[in-house]
C-alpha positions as CSV (number, residue, x, y, z in Angstrom):
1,X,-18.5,73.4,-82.2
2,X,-18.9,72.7,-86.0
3,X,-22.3,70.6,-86.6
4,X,-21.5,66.7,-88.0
5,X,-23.8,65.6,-90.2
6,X,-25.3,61.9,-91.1
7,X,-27.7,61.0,-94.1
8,X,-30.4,59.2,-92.3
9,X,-33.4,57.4,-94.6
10,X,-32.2,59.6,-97.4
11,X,-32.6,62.9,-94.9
12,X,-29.0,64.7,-94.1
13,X,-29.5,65.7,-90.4
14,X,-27.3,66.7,-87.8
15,X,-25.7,64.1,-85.5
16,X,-26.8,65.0,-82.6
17,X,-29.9,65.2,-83.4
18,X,-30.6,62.1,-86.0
19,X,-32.8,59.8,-84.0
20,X,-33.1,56.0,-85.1
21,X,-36.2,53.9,-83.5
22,X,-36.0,51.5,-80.7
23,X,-38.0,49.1,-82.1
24,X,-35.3,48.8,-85.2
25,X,-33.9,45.0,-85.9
26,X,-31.0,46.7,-85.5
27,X,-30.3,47.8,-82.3
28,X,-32.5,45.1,-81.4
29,X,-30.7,42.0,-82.7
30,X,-27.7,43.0,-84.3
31,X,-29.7,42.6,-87.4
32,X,-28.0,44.4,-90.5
33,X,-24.9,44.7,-92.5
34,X,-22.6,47.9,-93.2
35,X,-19.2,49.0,-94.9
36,X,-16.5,51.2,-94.3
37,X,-15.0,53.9,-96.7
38,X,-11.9,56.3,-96.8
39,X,-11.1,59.1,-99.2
40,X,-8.1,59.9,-100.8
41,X,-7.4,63.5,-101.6
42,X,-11.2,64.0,-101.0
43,X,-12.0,61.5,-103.2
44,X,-14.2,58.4,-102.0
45,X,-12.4,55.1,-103.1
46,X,-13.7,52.3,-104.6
47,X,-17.2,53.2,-104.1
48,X,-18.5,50.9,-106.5
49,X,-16.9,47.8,-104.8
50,X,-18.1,48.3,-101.5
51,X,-21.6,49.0,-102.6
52,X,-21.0,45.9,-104.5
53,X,-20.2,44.0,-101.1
54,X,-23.0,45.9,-99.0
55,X,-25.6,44.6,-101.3
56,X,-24.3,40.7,-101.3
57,X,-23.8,40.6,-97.8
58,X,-27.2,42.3,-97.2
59,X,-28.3,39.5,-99.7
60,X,-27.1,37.0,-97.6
61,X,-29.7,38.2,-94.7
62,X,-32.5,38.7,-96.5
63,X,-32.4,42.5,-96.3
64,X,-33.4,44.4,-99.1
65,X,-31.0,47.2,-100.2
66,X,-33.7,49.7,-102.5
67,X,-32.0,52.5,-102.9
68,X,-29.7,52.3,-106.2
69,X,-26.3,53.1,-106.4
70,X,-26.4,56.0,-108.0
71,X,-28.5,57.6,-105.6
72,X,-26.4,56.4,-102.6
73,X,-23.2,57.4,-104.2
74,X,-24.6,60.8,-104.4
75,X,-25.5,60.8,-100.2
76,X,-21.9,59.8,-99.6
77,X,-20.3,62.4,-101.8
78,X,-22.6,65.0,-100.2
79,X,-22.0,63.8,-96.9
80,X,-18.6,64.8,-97.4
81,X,-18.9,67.9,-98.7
82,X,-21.3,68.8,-95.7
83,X,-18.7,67.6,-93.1
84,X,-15.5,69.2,-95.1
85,X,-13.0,67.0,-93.5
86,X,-9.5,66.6,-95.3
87,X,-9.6,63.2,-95.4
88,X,-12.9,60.8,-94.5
89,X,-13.7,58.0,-93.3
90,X,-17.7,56.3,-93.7
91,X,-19.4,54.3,-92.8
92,X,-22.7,52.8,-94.2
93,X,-25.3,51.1,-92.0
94,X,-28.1,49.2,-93.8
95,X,-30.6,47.1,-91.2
96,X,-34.1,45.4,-91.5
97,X,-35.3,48.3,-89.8
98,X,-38.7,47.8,-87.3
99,X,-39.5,44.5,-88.5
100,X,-41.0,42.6,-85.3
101,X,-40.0,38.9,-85.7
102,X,-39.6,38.5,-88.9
103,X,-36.4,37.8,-90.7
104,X,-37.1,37.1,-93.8
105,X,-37.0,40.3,-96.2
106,X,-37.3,43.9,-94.6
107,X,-40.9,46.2,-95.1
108,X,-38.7,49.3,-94.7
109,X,-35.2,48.8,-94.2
110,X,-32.9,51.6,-92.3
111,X,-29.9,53.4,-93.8
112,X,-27.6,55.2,-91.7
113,X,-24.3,56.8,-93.4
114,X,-21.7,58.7,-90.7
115,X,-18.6,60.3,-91.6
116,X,-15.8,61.5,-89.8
117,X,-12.4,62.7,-90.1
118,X,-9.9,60.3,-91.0
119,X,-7.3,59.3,-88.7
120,X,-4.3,58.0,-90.3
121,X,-2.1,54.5,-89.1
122,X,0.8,56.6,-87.9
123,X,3.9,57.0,-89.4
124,X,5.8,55.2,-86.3
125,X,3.4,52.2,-86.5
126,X,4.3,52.0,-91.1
127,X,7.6,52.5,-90.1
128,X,8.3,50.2,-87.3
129,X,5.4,47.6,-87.5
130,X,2.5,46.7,-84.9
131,X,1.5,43.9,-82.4
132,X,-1.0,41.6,-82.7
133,X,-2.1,38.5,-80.3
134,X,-4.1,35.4,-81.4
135,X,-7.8,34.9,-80.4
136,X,-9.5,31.1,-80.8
137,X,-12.7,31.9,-82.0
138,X,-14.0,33.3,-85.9
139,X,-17.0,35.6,-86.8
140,X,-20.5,34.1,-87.4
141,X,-21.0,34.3,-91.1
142,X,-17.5,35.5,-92.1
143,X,-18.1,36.0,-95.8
144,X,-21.2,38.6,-94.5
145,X,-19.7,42.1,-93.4
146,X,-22.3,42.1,-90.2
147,X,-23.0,44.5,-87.2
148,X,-23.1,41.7,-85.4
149,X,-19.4,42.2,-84.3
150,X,-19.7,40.6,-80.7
151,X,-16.9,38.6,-81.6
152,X,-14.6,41.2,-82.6
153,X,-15.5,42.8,-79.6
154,X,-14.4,40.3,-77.5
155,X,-11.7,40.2,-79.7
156,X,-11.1,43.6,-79.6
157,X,-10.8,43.4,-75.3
158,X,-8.1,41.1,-75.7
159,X,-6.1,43.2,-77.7
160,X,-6.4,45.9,-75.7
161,X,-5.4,43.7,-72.6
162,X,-2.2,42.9,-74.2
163,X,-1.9,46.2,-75.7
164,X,-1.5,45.3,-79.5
165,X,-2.8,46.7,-82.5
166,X,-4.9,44.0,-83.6
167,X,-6.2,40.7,-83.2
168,X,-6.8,37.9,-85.3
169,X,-8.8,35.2,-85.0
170,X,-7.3,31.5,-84.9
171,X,-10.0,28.1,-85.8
172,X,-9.9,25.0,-83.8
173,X,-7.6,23.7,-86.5
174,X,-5.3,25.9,-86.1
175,X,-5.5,28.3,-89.1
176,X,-5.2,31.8,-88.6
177,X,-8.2,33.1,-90.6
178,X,-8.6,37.2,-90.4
179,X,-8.5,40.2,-88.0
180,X,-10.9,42.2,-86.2
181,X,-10.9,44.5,-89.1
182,X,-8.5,43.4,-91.5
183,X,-6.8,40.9,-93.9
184,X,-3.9,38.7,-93.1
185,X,-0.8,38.5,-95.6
186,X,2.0,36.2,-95.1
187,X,5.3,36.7,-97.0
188,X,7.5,33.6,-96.5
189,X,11.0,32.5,-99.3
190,X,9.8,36.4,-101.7
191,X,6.0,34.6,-102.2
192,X,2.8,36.3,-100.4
193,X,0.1,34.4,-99.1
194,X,-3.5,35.0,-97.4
195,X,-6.1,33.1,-96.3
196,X,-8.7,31.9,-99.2
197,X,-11.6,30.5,-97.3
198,X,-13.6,31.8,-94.0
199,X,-12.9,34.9,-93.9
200,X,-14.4,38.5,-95.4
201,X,-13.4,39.2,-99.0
202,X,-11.6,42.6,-98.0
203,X,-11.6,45.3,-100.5
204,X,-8.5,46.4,-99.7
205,X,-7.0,43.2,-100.2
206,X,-8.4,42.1,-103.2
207,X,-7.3,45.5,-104.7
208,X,-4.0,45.1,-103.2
209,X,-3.5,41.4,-105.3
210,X,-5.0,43.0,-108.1
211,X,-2.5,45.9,-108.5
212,X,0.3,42.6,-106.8
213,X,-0.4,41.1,-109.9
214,X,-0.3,43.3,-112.1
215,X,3.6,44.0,-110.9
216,X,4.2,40.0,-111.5
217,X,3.7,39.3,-108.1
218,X,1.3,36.3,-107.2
219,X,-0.7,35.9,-103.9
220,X,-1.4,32.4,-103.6
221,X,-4.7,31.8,-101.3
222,X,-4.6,28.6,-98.9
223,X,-4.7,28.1,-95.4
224,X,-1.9,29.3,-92.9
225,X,-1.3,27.8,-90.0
226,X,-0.4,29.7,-86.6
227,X,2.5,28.1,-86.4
228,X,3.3,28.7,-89.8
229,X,2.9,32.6,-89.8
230,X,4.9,32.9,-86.5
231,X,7.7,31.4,-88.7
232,X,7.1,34.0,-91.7
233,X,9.7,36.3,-93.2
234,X,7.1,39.0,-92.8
235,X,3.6,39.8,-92.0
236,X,1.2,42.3,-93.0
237,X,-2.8,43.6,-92.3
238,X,-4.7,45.6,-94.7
239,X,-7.9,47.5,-94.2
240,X,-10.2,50.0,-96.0
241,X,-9.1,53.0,-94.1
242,X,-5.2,52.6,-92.7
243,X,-4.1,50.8,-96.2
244,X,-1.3,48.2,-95.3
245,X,-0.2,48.0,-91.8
246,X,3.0,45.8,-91.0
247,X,3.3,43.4,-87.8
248,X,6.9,42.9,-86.4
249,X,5.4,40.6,-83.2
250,X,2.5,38.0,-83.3
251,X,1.6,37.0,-79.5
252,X,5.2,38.5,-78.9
253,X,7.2,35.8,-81.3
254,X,9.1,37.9,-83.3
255,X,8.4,37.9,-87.3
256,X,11.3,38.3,-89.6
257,X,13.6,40.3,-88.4
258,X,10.9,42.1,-86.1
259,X,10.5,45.1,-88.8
260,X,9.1,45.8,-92.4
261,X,11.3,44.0,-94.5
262,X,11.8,44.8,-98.3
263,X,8.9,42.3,-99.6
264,X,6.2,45.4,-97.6
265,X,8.3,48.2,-98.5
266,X,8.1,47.1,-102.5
267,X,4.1,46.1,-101.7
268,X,3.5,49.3,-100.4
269,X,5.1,51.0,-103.0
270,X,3.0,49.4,-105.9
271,X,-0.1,49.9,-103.7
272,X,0.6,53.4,-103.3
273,X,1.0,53.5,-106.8
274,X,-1.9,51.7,-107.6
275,X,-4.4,54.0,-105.7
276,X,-2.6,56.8,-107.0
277,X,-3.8,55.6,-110.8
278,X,-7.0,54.6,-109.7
279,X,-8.3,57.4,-107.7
């Protein structure tokens, strides 16, 4: 079996043999912040952005984040090259490393990047749509891309109980806020909405309203209500590494007309586009 490699404190090792210490904040207490990648054609999109994100949410927990971009977009291009996959997904793991008890700053933090191969959203689930079911309950620190992901492991459990695709978490108000690992999009009368507060500022998405508008399509940000999206014309999820992912059934109401309608065909379409140019 072909060897998987990992860049582990700046040292690419193999997989099964990259050791991490037990006495890490991280697999102690959760303590530590990461972000997920995909390649197109072999190439790793929008590096820049997610780096940009690991550092502010890393910010948020007092971790420091010392090695510079530069340097760390040179371990994820190698990574890739090491691995060969067609197409990649990563993931970066930065955590306060073995820091006792203290939780303010990091003496030496850890860095962990993994890559595998990329497995697509399939073609059935683009074509036809997916499930998703409500959970009522959000992530600690939502703006924050944490490893703490008990919640969206619990989340996660339900899903798989009612065997959707995803699962998105619902307030006590009522207001849908985000998946387990995605953005919510609502289309209702030809306008798209999402939620604007609460929830993780995907990449994905923000590239998605930035390419939207670009087209002369707006995406207005503001609450949505449960009841409201049930009601929607169409639904959609995106995420780093599937792209857009449309929902025909939300805690098995039907949406629309229980298929991508035209508003995701023409999104997807500009997004494609979009990455196409950008890549």
């Amino acid at each position: 079996m072909k060897a998987m490699f990992v860049l582990l404190n700046g040292k690419f090792e193999d997989a099964s043999k990259a050791k991490v210490s037990v006495a890490d904040n991280g697999f102690l207490y959760g303590d530590g912040v990461y972000e997920t990648l995909r390649t197109y054609g072999g190439r790793i999109w929008q590096v820049e952005v997610h780096l940009k994100r690991l550092r502010s949410s890393a910010r948020m927990l007092k971790i420091e984040v010392p090695w510079p971009d530069a340097k760390m977009d040179s371990w994820l291009k190698k990574l890739c090259r090491l691995n060969g996959f067609k197409e990649t997904r990563i993931r970066i793991s930065v955590t306060r490393g073995v820091n006792g008890m203290d939780f303010v700053g990091s003496r030496k933090p850890t860095i962990l990047i993994q890559a595998a191969e990329l497995k697509e959203v399939p073609s059935s689930a683009k074509k036809n749509g997916v499930d998703a079911v409500t959970v009522r309950f959000q992530r600690l620190l939502p703006e924050a891309k944490t490893i703490s992901l008990l919640p969206m492991i619990l989340a996660r459990q339900a899903a798989d109980k009612a065997k959707a695709y995803e699962a998105l978490f619902v307030d006590g108000k009522g207001f849908v806020l985000e998946g387990t690992v995605t953005n919510v999009f609502m289309v209702k009368n030809g306008k798209v909405f999402t939620p604007g507060k609460d929830v993780l500022p995907g990449t994905t998405a923000e590239a998605l309203m930035k390419a939207l508008k670009g087209c002369g399509v707006a995406v207005v940000k503001r609450g949505i209500r449960l009841s409201e999206l049930k009601k929607a014309d169409e639904v959609f999820l995106t995420n780093a590494p599937r792209g857009i992912i449309p929902v025909r059934k939300v805690d098995g109401a039907k949406i629309g007309a229980g298929k991508p309608g035209p508003m995701i065909v023409k999104i997807t379409r500009i997004f494609k586009d979009y990455i196409c140019r950008n890549i």
